[in-house]
PDB file as gemmi writes it, atoms N, CA and C in Angstrom:
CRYST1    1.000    1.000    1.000  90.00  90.00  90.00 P 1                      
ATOM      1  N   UNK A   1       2.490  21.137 -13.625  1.00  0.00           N  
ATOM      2  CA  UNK A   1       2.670  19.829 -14.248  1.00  0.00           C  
ATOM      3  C   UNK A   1       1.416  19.506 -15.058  1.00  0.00           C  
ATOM      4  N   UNK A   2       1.704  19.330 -16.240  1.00  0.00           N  
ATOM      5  CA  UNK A   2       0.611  19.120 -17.184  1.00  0.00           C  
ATOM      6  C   UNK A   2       0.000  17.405 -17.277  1.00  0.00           C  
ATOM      7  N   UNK A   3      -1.174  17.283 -17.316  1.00  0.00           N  
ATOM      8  CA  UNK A   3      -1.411  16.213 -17.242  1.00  0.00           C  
ATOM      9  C   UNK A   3      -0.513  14.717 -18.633  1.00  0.00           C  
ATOM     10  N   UNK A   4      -0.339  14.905 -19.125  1.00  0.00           N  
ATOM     11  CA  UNK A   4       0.887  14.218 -20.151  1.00  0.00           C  
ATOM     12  C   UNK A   4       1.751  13.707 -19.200  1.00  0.00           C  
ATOM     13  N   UNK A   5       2.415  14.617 -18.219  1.00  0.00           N  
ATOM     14  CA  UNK A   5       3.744  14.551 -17.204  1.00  0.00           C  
ATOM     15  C   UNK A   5       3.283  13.941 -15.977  1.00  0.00           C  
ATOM     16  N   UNK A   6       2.038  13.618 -15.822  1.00  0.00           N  
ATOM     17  CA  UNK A   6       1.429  12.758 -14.864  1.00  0.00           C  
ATOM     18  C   UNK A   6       1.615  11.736 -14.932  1.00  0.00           C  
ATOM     19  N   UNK A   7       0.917  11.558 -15.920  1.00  0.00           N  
ATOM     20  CA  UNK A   7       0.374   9.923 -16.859  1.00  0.00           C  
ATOM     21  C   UNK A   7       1.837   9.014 -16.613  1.00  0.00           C  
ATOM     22  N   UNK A   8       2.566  10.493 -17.042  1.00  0.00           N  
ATOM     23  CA  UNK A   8       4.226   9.442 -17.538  1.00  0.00           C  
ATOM     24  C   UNK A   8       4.784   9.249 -16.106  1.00  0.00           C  
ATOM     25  N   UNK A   9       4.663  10.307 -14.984  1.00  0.00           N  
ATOM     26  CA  UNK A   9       5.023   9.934 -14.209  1.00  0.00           C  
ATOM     27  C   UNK A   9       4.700   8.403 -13.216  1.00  0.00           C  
ATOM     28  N   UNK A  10       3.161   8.569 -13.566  1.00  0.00           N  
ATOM     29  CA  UNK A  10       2.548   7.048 -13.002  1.00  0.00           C  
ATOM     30  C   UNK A  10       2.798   6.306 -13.601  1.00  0.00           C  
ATOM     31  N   UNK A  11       2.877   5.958 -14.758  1.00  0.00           N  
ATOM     32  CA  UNK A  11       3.363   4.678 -15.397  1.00  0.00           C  
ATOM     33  C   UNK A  11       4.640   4.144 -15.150  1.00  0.00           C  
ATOM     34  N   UNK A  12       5.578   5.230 -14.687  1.00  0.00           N  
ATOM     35  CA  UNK A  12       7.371   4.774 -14.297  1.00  0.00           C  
ATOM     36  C   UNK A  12       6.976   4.808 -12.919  1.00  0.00           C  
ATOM     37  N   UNK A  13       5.917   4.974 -12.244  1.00  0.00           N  
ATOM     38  CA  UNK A  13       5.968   4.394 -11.044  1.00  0.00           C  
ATOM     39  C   UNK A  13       5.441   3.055 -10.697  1.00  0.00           C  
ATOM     40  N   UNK A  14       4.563   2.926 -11.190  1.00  0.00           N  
ATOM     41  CA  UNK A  14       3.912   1.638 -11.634  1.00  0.00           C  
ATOM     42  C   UNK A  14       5.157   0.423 -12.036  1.00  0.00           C  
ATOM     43  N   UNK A  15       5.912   0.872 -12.907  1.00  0.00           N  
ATOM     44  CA  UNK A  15       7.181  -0.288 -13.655  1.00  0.00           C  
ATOM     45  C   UNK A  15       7.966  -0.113 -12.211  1.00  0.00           C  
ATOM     46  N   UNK A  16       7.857   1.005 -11.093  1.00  0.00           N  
ATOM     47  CA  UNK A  16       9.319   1.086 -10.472  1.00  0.00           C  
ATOM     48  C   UNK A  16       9.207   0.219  -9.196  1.00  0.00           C  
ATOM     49  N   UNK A  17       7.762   0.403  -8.771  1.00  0.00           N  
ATOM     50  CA  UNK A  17       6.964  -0.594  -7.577  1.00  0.00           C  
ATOM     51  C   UNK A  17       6.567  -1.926  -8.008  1.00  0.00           C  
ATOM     52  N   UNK A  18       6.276  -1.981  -8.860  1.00  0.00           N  
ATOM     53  CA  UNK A  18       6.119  -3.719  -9.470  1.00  0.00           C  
ATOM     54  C   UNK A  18       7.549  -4.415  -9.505  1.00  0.00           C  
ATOM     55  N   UNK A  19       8.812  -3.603  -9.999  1.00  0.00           N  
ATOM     56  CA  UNK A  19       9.342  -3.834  -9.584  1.00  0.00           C  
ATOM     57  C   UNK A  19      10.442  -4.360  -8.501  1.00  0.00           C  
ATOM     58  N   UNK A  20      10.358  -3.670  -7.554  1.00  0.00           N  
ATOM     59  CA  UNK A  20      10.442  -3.829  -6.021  1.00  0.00           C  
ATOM     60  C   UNK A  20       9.664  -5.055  -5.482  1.00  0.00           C  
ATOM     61  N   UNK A  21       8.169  -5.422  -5.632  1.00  0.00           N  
ATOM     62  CA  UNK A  21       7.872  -6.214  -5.185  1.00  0.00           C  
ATOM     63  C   UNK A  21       8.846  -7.947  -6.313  1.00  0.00           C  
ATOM     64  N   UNK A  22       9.190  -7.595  -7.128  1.00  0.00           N  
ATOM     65  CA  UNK A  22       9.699  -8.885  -8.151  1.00  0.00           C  
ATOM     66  C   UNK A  22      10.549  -9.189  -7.670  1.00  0.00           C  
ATOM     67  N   UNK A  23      11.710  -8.089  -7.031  1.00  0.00           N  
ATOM     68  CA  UNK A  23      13.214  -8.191  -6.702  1.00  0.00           C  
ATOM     69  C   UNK A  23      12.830  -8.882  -5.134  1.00  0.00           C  
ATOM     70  N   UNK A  24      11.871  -8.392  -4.252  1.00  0.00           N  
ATOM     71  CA  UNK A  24      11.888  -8.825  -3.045  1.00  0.00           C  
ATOM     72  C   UNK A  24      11.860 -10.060  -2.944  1.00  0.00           C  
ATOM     73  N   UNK A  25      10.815 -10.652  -4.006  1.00  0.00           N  
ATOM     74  CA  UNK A  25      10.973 -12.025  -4.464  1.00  0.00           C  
ATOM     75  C   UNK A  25      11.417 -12.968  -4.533  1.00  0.00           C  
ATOM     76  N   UNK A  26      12.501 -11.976  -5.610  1.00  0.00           N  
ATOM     77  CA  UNK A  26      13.436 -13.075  -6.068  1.00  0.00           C  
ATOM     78  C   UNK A  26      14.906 -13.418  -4.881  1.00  0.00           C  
ATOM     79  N   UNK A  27      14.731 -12.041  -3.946  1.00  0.00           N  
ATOM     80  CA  UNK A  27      15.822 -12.644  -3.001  1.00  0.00           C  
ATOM     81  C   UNK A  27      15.181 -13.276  -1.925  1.00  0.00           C  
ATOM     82  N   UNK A  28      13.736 -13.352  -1.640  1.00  0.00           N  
ATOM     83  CA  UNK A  28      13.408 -14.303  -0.273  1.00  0.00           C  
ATOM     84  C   UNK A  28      11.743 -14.367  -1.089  1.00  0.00           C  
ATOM     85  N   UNK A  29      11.864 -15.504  -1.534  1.00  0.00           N  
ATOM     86  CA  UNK A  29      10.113 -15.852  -2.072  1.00  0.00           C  
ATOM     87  C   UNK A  29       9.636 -16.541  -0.780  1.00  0.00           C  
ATOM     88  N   UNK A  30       9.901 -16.373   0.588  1.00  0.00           N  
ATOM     89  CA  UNK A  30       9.093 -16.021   1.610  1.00  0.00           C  
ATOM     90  C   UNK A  30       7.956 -15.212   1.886  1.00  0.00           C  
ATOM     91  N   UNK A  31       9.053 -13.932   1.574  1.00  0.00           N  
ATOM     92  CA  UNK A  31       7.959 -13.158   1.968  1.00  0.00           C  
ATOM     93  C   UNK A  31       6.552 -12.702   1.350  1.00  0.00           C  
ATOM     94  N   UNK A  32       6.502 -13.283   0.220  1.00  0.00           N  
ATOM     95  CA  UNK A  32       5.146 -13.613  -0.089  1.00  0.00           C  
ATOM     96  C   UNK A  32       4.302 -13.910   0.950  1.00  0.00           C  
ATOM     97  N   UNK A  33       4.534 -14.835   1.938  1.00  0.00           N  
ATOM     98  CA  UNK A  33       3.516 -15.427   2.196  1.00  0.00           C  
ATOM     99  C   UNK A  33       3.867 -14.870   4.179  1.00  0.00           C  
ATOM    100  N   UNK A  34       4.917 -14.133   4.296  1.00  0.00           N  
ATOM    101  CA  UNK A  34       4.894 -12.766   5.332  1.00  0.00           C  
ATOM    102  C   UNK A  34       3.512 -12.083   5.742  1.00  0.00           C  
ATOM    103  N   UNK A  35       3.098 -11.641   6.196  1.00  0.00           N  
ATOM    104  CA  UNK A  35       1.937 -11.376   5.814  1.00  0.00           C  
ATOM    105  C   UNK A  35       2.288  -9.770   6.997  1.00  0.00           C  
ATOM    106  N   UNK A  36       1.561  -8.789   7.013  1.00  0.00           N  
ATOM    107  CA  UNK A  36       1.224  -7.374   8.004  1.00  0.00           C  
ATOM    108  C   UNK A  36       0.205  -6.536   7.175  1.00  0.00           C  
ATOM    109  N   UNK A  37      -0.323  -6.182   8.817  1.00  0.00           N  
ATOM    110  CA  UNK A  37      -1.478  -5.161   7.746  1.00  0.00           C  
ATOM    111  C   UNK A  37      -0.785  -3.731   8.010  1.00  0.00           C  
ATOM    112  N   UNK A  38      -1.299  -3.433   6.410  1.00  0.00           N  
ATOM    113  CA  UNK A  38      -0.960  -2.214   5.684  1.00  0.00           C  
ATOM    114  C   UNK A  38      -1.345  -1.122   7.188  1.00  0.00           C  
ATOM    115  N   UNK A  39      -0.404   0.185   7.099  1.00  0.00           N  
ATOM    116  CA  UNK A  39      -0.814   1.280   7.857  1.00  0.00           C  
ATOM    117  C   UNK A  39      -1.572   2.067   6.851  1.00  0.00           C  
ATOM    118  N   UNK A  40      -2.052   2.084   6.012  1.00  0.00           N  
ATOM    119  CA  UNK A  40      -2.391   2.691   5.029  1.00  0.00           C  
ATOM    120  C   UNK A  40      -3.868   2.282   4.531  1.00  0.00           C  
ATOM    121  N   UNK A  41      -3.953   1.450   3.768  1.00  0.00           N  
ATOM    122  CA  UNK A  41      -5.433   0.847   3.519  1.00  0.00           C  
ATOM    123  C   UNK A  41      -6.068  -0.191   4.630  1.00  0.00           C  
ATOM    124  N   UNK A  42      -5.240  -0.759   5.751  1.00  0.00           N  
ATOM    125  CA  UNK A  42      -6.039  -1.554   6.755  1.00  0.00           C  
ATOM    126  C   UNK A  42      -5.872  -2.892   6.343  1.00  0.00           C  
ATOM    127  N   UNK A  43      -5.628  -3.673   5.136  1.00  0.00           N  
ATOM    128  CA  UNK A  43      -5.487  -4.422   4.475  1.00  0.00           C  
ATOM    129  C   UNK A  43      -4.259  -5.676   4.805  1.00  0.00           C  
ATOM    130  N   UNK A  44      -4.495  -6.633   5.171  1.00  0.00           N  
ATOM    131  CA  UNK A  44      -3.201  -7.944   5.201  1.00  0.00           C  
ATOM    132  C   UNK A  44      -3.089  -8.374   3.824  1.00  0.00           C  
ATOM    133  N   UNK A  45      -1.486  -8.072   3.821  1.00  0.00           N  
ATOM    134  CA  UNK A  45      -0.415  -8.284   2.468  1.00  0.00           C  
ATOM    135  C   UNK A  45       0.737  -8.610   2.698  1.00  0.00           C  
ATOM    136  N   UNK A  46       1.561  -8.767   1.429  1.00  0.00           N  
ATOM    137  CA  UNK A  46       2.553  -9.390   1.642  1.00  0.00           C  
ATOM    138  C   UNK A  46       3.438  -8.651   2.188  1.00  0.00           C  
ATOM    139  N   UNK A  47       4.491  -8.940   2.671  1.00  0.00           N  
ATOM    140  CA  UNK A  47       5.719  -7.945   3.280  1.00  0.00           C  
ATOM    141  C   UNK A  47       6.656  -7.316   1.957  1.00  0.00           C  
ATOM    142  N   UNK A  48       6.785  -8.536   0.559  1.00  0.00           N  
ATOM    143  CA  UNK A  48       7.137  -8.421  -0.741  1.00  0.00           C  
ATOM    144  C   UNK A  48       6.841  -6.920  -1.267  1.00  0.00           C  
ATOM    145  N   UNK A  49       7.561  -6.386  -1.304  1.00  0.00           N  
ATOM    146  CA  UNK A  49       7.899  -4.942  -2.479  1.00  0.00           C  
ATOM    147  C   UNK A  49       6.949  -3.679  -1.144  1.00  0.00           C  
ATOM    148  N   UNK A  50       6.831  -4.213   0.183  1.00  0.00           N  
ATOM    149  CA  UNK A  50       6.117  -3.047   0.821  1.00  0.00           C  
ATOM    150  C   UNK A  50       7.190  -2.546   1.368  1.00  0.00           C  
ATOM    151  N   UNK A  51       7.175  -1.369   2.131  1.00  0.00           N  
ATOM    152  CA  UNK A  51       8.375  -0.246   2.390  1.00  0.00           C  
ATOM    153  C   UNK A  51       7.963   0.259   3.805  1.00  0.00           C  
ATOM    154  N   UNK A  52       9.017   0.765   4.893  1.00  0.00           N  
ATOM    155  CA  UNK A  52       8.869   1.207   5.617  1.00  0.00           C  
ATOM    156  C   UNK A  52       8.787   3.207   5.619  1.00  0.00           C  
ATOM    157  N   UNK A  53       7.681   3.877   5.939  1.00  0.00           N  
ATOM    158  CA  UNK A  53       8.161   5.107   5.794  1.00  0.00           C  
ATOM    159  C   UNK A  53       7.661   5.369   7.292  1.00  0.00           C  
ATOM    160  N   UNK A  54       8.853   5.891   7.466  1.00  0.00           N  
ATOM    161  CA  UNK A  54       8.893   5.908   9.338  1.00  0.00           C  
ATOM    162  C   UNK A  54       8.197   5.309  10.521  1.00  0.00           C  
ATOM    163  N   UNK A  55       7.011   5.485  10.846  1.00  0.00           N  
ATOM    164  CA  UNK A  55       6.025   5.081  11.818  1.00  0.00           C  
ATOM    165  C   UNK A  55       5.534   4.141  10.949  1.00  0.00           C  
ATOM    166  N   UNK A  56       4.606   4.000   9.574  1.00  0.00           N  
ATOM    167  CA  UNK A  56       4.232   3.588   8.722  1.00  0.00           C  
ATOM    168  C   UNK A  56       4.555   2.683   8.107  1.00  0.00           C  
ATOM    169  N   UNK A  57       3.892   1.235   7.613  1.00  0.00           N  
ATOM    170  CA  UNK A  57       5.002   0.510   6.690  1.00  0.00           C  
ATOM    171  C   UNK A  57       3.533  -0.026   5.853  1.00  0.00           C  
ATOM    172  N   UNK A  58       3.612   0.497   4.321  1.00  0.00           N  
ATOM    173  CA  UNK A  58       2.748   0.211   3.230  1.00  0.00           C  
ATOM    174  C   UNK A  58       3.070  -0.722   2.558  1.00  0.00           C  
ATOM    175  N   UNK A  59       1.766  -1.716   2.104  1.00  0.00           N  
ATOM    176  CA  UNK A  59       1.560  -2.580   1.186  1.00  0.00           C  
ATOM    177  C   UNK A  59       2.317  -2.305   0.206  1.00  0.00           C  
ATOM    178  N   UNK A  60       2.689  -3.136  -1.327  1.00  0.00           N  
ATOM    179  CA  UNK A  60       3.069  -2.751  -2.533  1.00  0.00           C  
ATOM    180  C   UNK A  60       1.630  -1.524  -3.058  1.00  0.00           C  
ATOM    181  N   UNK A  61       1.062  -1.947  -3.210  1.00  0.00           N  
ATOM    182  CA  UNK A  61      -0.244  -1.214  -3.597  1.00  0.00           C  
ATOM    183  C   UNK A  61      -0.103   0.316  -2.981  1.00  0.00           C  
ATOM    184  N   UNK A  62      -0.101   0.786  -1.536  1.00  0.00           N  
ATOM    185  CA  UNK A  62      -0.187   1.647  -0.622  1.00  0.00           C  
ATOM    186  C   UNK A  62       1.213   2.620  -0.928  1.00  0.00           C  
ATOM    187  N   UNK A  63       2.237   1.919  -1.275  1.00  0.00           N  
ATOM    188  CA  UNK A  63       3.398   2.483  -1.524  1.00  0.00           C  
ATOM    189  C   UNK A  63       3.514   2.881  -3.545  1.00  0.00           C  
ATOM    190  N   UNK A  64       2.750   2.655  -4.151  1.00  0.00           N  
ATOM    191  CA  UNK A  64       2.370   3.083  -5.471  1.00  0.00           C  
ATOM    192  C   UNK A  64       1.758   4.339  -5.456  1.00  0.00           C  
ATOM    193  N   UNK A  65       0.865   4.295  -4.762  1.00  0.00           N  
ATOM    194  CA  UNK A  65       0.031   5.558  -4.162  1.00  0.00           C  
ATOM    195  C   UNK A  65       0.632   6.923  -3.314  1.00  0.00           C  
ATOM    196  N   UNK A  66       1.700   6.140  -2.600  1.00  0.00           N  
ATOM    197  CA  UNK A  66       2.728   7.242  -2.007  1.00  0.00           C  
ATOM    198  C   UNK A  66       3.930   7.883  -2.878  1.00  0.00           C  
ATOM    199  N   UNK A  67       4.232   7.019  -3.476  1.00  0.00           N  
ATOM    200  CA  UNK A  67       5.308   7.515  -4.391  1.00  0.00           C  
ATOM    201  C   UNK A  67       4.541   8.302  -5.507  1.00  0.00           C  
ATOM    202  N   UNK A  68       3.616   8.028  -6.427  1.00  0.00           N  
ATOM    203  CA  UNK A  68       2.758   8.679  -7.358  1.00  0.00           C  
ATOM    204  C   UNK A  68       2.165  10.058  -6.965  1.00  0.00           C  
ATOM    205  N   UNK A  69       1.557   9.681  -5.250  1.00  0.00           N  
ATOM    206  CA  UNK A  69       1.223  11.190  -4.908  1.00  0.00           C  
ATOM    207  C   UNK A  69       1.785  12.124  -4.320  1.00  0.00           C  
ATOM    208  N   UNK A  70       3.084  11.728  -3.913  1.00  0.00           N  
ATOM    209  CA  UNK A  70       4.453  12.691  -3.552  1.00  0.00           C  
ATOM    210  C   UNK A  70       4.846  13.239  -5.109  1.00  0.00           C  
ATOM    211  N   UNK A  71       5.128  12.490  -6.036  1.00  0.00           N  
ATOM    212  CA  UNK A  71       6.253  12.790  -7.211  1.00  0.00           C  
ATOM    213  C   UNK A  71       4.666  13.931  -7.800  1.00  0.00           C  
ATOM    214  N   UNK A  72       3.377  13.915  -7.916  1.00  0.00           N  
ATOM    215  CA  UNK A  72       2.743  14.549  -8.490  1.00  0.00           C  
ATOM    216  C   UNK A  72       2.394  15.674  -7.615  1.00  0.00           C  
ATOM    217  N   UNK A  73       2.963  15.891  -6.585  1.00  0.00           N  
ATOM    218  CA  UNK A  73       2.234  16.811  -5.902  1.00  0.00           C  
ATOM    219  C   UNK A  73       0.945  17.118  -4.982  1.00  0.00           C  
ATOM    220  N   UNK A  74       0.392  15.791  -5.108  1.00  0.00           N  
ATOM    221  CA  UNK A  74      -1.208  15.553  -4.515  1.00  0.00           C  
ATOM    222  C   UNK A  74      -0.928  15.968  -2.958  1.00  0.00           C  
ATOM    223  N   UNK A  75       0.239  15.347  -2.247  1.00  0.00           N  
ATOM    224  CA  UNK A  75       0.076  15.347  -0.846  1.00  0.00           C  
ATOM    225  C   UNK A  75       1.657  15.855  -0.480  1.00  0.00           C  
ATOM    226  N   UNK A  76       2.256  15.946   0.728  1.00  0.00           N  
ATOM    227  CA  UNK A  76       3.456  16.866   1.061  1.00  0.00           C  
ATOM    228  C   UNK A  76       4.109  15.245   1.339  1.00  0.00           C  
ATOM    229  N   UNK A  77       3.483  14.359   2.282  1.00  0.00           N  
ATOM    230  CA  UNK A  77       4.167  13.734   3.068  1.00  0.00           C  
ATOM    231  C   UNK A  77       3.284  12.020   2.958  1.00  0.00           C  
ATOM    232  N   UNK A  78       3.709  11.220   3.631  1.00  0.00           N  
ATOM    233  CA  UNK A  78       3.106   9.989   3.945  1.00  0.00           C  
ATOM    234  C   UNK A  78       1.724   9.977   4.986  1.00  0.00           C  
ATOM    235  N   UNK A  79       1.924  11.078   6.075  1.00  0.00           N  
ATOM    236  CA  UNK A  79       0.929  11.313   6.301  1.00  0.00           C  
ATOM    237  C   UNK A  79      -0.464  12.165   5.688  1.00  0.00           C  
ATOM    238  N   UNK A  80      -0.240  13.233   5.350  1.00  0.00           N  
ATOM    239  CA  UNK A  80      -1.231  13.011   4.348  1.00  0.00           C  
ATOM    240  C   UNK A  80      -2.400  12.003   4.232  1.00  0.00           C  
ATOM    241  N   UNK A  81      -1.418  11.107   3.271  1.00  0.00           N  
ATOM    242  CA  UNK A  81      -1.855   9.936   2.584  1.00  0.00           C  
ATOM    243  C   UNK A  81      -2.635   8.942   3.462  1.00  0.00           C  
ATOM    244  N   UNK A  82      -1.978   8.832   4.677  1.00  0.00           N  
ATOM    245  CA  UNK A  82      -2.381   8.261   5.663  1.00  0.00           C  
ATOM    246  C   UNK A  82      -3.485   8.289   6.092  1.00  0.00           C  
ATOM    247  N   UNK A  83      -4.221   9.829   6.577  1.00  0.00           N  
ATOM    248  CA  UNK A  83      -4.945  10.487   6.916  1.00  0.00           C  
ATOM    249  C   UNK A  83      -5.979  10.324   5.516  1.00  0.00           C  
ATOM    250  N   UNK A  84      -6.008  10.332   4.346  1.00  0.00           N  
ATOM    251  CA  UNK A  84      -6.702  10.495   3.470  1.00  0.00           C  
ATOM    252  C   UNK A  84      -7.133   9.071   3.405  1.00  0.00           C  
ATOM    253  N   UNK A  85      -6.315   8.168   3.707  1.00  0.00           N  
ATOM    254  CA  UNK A  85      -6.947   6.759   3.532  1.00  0.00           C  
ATOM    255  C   UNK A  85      -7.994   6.415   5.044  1.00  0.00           C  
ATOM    256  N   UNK A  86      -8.388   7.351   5.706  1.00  0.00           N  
ATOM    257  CA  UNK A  86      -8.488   6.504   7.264  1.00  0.00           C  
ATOM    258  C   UNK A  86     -10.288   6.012   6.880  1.00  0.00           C  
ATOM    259  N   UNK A  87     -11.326   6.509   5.836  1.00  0.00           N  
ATOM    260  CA  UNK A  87     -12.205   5.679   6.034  1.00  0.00           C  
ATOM    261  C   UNK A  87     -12.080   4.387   5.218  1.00  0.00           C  
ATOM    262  N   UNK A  88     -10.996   4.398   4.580  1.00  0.00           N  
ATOM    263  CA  UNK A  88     -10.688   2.907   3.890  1.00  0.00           C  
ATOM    264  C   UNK A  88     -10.291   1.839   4.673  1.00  0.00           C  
ATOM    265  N   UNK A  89      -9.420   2.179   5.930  1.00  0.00           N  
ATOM    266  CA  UNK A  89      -9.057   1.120   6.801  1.00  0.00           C  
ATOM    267  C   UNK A  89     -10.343   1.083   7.677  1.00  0.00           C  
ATOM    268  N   UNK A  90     -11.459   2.334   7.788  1.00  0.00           N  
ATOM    269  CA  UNK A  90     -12.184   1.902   8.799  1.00  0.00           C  
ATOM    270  C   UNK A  90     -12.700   0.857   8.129  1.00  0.00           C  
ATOM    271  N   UNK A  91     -13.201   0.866   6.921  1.00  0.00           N  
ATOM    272  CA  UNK A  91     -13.914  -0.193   6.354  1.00  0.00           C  
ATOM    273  C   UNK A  91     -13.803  -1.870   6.497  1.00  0.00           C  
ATOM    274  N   UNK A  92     -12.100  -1.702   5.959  1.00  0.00           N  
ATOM    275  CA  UNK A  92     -11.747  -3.005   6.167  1.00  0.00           C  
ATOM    276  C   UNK A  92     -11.893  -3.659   7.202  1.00  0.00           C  
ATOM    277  N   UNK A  93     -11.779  -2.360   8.408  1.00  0.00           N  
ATOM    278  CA  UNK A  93     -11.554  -3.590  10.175  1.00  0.00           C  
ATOM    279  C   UNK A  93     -12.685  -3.958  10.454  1.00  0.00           C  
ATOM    280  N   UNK A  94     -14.348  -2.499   9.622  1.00  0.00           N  
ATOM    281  CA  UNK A  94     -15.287  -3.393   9.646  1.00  0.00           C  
ATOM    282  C   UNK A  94     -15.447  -4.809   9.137  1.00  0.00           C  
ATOM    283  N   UNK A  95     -15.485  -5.011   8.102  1.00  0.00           N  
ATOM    284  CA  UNK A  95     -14.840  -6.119   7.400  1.00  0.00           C  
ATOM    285  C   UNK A  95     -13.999  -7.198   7.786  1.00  0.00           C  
ATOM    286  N   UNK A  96     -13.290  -7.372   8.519  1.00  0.00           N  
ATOM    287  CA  UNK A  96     -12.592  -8.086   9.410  1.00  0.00           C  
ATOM    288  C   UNK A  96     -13.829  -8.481  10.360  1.00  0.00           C  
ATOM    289  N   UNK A  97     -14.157  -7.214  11.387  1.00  0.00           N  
ATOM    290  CA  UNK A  97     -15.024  -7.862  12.395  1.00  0.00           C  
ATOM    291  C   UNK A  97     -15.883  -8.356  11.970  1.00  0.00           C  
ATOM    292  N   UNK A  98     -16.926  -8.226  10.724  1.00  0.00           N  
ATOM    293  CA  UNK A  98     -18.204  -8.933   9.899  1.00  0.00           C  
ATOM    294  C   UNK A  98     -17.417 -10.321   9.971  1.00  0.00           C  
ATOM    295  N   UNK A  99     -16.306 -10.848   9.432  1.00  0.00           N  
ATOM    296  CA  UNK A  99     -15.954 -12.063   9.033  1.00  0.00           C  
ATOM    297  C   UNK A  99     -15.523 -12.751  10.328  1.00  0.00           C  
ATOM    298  N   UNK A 100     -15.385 -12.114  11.536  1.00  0.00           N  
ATOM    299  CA  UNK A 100     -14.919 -12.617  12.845  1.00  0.00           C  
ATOM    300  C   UNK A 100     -15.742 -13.176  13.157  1.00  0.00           C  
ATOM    301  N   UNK A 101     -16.937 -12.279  13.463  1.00  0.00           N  
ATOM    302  CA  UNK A 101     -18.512 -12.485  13.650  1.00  0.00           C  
ATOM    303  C   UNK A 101     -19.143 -14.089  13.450  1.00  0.00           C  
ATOM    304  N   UNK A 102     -18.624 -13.542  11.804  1.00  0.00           N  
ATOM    305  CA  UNK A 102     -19.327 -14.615  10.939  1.00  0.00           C  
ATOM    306  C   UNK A 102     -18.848 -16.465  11.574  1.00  0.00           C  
ATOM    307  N   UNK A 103     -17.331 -16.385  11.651  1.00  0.00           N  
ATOM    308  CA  UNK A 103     -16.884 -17.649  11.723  1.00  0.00           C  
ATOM    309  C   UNK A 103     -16.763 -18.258  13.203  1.00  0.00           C  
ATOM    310  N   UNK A 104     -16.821 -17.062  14.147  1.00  0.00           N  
ATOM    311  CA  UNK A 104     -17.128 -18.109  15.335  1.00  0.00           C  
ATOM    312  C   UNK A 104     -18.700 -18.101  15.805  1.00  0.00           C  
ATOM    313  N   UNK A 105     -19.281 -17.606  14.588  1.00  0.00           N  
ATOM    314  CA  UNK A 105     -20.878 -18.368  15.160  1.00  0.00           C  
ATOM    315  C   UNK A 105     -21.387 -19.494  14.008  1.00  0.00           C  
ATOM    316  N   UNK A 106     -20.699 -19.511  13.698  1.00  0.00           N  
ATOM    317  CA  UNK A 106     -20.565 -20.921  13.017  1.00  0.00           C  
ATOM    318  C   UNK A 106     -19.691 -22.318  13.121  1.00  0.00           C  
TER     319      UNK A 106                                                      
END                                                                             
């Protein structure tokens, strides 16, 4: 796959997941404000345009990344991906606990 056939592939993934999160929207503008953290980046988001892939259930963002790096070949599976993200969620829960920290000693 030549890089040209990339590009194009991410960009119709990009229109196909932005999508998904618009439609989720427009049938329950709830779940905007749904909230779960991502299995993927560690991250609290909306439930809007995120997807269940088996054990796993990704952000809109997290699921751009899965679909882009399945259709290109980067990774076989969701895990993978999973596994490739794990010092990104460590970060965040650091991040979480810094802000835990922060607000009940204040």
């Amino acid at each position: 796959m030549n890089k040209e056939e990339q590009i194009k592939i991410i960009e119709d993934m990009q229109a196909v997941v932005n999508q998904m999160k618009l439609d989720d929207l427009e049938e329950d503008p709830s779940l905007e404000d749904e909230l779960f953290e991502c299995s993927c980046c560690g991250k609290t988001k909306s439930l809007a345009g995120s997807i269940q892939y088996g054990k796993y259930r990704l952000c809109n963002d997290c699921v751009l990344l899965a679909e882009t790096g399945l259709a290109i070949g980067k990774f076989k599976n969701v895990d993978e991906l999973i596994k490739a993200m794990e010092d990104t969620r460590l970060e965040e829960m650091c991040e979480f606990i810094k802000k835990e920290e922060k607000r009940v000693n204040n």
